[in-house]
Backbone as numpy.savetxt, mean C-alpha at the origin, in Angstrom:
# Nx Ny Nz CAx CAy CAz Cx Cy Cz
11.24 -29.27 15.32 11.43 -27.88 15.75 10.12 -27.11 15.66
9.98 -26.39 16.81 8.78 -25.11 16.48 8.39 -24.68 14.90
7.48 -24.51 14.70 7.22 -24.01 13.42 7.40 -22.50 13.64
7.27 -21.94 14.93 7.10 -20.76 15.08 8.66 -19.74 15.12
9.79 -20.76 15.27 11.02 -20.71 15.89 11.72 -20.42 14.25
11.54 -21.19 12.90 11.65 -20.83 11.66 11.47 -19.91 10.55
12.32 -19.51 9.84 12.28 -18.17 9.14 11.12 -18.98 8.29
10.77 -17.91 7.34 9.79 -17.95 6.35 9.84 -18.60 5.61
11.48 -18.58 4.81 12.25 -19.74 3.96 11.60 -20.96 4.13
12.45 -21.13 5.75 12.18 -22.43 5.86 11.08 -23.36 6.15
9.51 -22.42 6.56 8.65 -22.86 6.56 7.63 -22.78 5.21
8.34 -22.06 4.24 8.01 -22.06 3.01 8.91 -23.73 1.97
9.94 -23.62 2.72 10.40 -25.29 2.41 9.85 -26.67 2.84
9.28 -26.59 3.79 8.71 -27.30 4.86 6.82 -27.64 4.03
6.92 -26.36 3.63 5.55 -26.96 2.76 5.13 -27.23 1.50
6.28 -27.14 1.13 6.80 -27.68 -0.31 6.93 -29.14 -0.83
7.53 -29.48 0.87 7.66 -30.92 0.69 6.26 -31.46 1.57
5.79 -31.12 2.21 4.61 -31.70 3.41 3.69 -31.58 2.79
2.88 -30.11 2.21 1.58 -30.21 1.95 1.49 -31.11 0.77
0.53 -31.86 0.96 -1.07 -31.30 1.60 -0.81 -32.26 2.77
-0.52 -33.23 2.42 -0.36 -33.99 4.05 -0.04 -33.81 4.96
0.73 -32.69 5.58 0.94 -31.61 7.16 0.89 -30.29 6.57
-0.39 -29.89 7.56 -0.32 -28.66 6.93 0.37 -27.32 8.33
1.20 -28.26 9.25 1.63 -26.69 10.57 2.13 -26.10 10.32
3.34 -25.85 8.87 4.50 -24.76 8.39 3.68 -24.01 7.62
2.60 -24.10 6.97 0.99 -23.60 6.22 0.52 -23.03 6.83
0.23 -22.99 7.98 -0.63 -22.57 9.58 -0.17 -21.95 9.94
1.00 -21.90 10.07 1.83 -20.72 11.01 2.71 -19.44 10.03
2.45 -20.25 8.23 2.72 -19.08 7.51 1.30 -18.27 7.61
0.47 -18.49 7.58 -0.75 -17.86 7.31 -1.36 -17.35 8.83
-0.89 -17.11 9.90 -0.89 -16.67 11.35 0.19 -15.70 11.44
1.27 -15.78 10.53 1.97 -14.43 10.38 1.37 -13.35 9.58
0.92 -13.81 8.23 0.28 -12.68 7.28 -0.83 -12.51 7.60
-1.82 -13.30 7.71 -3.43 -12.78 7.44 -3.54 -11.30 8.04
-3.25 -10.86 9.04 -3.62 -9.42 9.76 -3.06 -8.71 8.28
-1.08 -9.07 8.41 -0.64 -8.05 7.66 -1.23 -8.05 5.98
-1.84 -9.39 5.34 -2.82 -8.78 3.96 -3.86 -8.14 3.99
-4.06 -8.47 5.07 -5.77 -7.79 5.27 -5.71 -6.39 5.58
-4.42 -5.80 6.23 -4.29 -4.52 6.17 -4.26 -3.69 4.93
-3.17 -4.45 4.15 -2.72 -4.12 2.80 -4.08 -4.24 2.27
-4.86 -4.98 2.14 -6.11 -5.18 0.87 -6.92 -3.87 1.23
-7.08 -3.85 3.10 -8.57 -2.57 3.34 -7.41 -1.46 3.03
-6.38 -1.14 2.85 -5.79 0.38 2.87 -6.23 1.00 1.03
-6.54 -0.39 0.50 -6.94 -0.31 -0.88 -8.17 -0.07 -0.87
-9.09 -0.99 -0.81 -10.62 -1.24 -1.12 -11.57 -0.80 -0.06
-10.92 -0.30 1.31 -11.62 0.48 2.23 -13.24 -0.41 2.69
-12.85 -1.62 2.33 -14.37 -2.09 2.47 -13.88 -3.25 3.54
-14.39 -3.63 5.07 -14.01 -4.56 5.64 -14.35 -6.13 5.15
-15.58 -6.24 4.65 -15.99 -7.05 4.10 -15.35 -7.77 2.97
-15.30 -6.89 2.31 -14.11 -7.30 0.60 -13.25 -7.24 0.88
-12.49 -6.81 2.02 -10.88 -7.02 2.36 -10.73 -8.36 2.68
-11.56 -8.96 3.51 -11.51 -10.00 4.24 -11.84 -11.20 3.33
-12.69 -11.20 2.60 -12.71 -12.53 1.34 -11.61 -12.09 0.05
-11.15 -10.93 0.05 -9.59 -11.10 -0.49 -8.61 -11.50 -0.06
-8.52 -11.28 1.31 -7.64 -11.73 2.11 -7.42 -13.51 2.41
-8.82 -13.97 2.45 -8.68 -15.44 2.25 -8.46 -16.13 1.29
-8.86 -15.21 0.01 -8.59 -15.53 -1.63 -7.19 -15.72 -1.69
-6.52 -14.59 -1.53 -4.56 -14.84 -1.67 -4.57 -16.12 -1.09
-4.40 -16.04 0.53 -3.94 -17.00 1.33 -4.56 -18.55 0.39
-5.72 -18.86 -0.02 -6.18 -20.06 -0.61 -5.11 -19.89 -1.89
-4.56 -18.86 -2.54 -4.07 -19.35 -3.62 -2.56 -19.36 -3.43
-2.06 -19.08 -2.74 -0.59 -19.09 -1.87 -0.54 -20.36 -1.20
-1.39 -21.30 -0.69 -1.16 -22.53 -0.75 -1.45 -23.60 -2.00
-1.78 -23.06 -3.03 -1.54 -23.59 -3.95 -0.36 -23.49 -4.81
-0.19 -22.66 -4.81 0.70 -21.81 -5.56 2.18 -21.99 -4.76
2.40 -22.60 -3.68 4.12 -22.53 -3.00 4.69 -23.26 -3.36
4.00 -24.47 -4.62 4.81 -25.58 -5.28 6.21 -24.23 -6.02
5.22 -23.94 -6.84 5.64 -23.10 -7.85 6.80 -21.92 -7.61
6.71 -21.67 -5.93 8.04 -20.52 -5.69 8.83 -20.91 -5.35
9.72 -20.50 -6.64 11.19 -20.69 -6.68 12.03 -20.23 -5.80
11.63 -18.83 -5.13 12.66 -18.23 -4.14 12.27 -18.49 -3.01
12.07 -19.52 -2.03 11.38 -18.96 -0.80 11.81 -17.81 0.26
12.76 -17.74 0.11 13.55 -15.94 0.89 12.16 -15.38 0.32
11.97 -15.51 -0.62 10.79 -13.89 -1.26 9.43 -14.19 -1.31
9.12 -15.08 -0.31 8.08 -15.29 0.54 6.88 -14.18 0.40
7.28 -13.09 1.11 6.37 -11.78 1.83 6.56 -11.27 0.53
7.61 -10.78 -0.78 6.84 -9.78 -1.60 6.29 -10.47 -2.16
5.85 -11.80 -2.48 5.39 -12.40 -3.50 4.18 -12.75 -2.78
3.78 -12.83 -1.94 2.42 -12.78 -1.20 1.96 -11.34 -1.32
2.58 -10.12 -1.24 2.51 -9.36 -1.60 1.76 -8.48 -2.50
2.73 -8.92 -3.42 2.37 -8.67 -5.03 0.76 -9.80 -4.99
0.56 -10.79 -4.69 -0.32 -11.32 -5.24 -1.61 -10.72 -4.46
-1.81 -9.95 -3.79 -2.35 -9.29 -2.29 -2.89 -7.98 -3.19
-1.86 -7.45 -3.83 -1.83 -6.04 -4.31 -2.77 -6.24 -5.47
-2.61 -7.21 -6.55 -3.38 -7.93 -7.72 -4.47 -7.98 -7.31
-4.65 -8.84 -6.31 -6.23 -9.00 -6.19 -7.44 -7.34 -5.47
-6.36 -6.78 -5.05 -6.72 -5.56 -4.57 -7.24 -4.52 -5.67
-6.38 -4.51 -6.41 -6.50 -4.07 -7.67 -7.56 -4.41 -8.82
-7.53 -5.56 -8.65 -8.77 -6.22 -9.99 -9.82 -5.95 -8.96
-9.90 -6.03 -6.97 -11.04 -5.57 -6.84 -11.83 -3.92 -7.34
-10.58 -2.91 -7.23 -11.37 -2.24 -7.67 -11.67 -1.93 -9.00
-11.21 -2.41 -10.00 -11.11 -2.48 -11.00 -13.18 -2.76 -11.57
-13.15 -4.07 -10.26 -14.72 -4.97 -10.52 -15.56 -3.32 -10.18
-15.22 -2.73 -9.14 -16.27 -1.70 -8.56 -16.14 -0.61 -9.38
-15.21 -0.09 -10.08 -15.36 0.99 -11.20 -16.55 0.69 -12.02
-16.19 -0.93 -12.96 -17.86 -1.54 -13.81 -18.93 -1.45 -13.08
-18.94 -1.86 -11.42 -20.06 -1.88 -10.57 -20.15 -1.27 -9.50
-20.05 0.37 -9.54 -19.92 0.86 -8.39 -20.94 1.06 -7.10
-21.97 -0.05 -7.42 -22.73 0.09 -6.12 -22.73 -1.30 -5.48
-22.24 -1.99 -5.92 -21.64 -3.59 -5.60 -20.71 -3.48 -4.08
-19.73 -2.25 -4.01 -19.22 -2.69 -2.52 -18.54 -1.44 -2.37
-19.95 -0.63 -1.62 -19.55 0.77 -0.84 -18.26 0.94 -0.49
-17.46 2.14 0.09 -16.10 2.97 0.46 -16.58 2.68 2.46
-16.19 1.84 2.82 -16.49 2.72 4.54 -16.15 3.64 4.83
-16.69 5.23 5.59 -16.61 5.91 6.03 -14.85 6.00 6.88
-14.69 5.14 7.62 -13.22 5.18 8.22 -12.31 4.25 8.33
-11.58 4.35 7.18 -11.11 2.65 7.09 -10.04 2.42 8.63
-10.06 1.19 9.00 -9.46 0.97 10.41 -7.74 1.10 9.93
-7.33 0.62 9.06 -5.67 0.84 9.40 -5.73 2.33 9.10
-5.83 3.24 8.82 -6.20 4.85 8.29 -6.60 5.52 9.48
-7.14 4.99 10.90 -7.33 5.95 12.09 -7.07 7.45 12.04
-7.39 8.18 11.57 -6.57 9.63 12.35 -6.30 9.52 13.72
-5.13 10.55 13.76 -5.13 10.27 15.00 -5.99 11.32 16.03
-6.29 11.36 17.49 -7.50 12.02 17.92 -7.14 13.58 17.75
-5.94 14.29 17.41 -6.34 15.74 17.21 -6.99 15.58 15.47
-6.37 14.76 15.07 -7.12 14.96 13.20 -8.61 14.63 13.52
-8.63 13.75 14.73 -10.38 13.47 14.56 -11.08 14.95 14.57
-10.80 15.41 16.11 -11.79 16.68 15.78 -11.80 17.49 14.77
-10.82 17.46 13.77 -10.93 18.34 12.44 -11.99 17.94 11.45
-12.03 15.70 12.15 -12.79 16.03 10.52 -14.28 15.18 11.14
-14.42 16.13 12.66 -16.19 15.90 13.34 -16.84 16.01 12.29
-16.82 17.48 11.30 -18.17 17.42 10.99 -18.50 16.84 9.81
-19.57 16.95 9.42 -19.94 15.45 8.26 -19.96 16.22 6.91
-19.34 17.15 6.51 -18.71 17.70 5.58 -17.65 17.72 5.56
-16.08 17.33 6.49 -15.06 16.71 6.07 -14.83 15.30 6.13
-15.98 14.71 6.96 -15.58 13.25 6.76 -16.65 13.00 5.40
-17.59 13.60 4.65 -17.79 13.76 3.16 -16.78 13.76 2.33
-15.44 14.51 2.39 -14.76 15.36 1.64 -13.92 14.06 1.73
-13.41 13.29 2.80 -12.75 12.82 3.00 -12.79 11.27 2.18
-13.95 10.81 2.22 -14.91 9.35 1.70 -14.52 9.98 -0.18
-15.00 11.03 -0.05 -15.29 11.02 -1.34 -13.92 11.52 -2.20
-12.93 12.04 -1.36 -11.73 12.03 -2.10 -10.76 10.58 -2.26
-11.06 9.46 -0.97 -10.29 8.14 -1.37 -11.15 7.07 -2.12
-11.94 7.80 -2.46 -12.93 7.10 -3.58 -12.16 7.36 -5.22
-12.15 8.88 -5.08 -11.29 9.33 -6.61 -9.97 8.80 -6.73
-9.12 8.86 -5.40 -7.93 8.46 -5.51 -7.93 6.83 -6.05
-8.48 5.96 -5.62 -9.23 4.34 -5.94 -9.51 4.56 -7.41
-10.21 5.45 -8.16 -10.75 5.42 -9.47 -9.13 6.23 -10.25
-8.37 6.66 -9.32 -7.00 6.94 -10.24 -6.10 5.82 -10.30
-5.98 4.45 -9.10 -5.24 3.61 -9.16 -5.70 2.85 -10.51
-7.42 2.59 -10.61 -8.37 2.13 -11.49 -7.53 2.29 -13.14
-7.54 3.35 -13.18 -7.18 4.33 -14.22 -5.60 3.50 -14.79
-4.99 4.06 -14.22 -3.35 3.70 -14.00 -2.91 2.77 -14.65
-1.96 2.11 -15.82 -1.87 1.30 -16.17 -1.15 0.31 -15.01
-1.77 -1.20 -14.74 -1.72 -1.98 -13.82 -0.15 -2.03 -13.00
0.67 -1.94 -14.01 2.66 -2.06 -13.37 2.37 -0.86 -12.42
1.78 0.53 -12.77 2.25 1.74 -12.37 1.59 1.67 -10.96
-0.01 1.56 -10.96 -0.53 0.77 -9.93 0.18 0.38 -8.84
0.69 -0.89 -9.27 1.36 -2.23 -8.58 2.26 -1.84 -8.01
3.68 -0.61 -8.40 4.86 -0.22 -7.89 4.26 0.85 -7.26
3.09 1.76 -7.31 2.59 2.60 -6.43 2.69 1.98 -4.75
1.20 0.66 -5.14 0.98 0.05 -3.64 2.13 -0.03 -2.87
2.91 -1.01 -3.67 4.06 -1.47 -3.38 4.92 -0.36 -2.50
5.25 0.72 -3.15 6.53 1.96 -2.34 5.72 2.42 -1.16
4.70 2.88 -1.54 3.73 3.93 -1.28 2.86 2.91 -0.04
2.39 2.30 0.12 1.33 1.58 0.95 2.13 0.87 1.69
3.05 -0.32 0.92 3.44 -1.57 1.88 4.82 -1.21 2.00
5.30 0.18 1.92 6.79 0.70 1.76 7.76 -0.07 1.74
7.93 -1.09 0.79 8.48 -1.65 0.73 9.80 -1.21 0.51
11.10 -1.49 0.37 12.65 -0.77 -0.39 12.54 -0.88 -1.70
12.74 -0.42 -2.54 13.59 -0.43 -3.68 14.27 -1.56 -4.30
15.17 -2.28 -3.60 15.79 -3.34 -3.76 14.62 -4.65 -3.51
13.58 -4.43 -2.85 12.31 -5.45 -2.38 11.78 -5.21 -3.74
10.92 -4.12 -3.91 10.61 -4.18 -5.83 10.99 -4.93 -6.63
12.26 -4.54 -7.00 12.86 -5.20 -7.90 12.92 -6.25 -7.95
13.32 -7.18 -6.59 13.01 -8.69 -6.87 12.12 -9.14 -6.94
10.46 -8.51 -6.67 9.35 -8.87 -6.76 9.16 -8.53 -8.30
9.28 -7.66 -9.04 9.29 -7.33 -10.60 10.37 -7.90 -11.33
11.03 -8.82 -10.68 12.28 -8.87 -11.34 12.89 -7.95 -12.76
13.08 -7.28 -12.26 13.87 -5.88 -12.70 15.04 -4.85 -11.90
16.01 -4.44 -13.04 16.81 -4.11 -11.85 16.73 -2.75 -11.54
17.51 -2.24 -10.32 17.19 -1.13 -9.70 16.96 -0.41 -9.77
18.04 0.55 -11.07 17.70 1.59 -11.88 16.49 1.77 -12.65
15.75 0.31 -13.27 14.25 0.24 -13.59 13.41 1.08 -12.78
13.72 0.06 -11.41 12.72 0.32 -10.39 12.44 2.17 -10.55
13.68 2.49 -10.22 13.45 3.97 -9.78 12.60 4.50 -11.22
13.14 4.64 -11.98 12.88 5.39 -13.19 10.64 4.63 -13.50
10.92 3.26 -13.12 9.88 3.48 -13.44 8.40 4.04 -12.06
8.91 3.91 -10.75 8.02 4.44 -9.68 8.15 6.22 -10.47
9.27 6.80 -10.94 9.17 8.40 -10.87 8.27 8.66 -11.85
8.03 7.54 -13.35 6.90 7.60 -14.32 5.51 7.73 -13.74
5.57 6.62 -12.35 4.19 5.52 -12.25 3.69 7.37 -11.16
4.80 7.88 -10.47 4.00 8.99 -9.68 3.54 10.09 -10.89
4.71 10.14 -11.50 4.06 11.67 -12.92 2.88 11.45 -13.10
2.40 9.82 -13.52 1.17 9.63 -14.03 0.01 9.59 -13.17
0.18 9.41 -11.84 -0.37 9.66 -10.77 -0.96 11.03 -10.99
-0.06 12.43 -10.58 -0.05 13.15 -10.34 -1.09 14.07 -11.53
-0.93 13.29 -12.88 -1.83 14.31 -13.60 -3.08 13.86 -13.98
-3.39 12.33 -13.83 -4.73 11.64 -13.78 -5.46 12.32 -12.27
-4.89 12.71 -11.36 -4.81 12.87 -10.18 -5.72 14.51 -9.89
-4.71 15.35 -10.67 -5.10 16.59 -11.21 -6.64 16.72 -11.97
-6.58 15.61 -13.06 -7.50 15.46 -14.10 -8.66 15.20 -13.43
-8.93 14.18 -12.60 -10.03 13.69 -11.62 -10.79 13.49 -10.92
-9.63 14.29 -10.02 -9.52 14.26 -8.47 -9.02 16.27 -8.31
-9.48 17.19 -9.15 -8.95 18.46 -8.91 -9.46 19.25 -7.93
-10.92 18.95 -7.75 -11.54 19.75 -6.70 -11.04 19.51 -5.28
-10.64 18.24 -5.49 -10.10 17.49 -4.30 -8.02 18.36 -3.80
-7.63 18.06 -4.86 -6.52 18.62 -4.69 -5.91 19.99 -4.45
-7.08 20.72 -4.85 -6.96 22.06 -4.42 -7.34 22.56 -3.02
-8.07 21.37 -2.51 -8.39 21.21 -1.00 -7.05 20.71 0.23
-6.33 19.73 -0.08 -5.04 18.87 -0.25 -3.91 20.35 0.19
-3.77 20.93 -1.03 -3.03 22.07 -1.34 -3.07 23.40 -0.36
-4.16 23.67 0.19 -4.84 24.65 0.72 -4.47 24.14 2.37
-4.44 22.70 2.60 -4.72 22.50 3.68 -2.19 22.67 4.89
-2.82 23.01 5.73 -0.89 22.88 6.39 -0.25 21.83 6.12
0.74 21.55 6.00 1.26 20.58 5.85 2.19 20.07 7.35
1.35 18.87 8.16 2.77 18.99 9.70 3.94 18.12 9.69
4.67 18.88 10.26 6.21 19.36 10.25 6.22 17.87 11.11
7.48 16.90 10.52 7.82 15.78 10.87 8.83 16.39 11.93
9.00 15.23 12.76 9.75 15.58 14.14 11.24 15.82 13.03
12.06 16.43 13.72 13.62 15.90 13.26 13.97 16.91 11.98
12.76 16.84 11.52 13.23 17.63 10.10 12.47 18.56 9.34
12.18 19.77 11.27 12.00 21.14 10.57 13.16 21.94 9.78
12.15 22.50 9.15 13.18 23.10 8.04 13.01 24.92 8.89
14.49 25.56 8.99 13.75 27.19 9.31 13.42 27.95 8.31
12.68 28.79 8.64 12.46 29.79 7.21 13.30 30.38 6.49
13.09 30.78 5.16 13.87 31.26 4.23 14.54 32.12 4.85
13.92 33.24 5.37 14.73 34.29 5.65 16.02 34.07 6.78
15.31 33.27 7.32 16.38 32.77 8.65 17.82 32.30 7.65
17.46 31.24 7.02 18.39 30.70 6.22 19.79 31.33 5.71
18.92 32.74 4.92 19.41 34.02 4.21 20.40 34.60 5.13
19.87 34.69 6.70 20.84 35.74 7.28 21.90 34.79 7.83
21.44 33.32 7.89 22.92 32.47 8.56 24.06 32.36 7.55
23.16 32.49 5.97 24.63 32.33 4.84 25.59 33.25 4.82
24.42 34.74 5.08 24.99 35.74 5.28 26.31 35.65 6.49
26.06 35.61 7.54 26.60 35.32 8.42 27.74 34.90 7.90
27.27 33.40 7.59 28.49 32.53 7.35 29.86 32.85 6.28
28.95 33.99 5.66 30.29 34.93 4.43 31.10 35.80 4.96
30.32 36.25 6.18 31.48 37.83 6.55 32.61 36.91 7.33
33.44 37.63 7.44 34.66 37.49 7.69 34.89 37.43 9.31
């Protein structure tokens, strides 16, 4: 059968028993992910270069490592999680050595889109901009590693809730209680760090998602009203 025609499972079964001696269920797992880790690693480390020898790092240790997984259904968070780790200890290396592997100016999965471009032409918001996902990077840094990890995880690779948990093996109610810790702690290392930045953040509009404008207070006020008289 196609290798291409098979769920993940089963080409995660397929190389359980084959490798090292056929490696096409290997080939065609790693022709599904590579784009999607390599996204996940630069949305972290913003560096194309270090995304890309992280990105081959997982994948080399994910074929070592598929003896060892027990679930193959949980394939993708567990490539994942190991994606997010190495993302993490990278910046972890650049906090000790921060001139070892520059921030790029515009990371490619991060595009604005072309009305945000002209906002941030001039080279004092694309300054503001470099140098605030630099602090945010030195708050993941910061973060004790779980809080980190369930950050990327919700927050970056939006994963569900129920996906967490089986990647942490922990159950649900964990999950939640501990992402609402892992943001508190976010939020005041965040403050602590990153303040000049956030008061910029704060200052700036916030745009209105399709579907779910909200009307103004007052509007609100006169429909309840409304809705009381008789």
């Amino acid at each position: 059968m196609d290798e291409s025609m098979l769920s993940d499972a089963a080409l995660v079964m397929r190389c359980q028993r084959e490798l090292p001696e056929i490696t096409r269920s290997f080939e065609e797992l790693v022709r599904r992910y590579t784009q999607r880790i390599y996204t996940l690693v630069y949305r972290i480390v913003a560096n194309r270069e270090e995304a890309e020898d992280i990105t081959q790092d997982v994948l080399l240790k994910a074929y070592y490592s598929l003896p060892q997984l027990k679930h193959p259904a949980q394939f993708s968070t567990w490539l994942y999680r190991m994606a997010t780790n190495a993302a993490l200890d990278s910046l972890e290396r650049r906090r000790r050595h921060p001139w070892a592997s520059p921030i790029e100016q515009v990371p490619e999965p991060l595009q604005p889109s072309p009305a945000a471009t002209v906002a941030l032409a001039h080279p004092e918001e694309q300054l503001l901009r470099n140098e605030l996902r630099d602090c945010i990077n030195t708050v993941l840094c910061t973060l004790e590693r779980e809080q980190a990890q369930i950050l990327v995880m919700r927050e970056l690779e939006e994963l569900s809730y129920d996906d967490i948990a089986r990647v942490l093996e922990v159950s649900l109610g964990a999950i939640k209680m501990r992402l609402h810790r892992a943001r508190l702690a976010f939020q005041r290392l965040f403050l602590k760090l990153c303040g000049q930045y956030a008061r910029v953040v704060r200052s700036r509009p916030r745009p209105e998602r399709s579907g779910q404008r909200r009307p103004p207070q007052q509007a609100q006020q006169q429909r309840k009203r409304g809705e009381e008289q008789p």
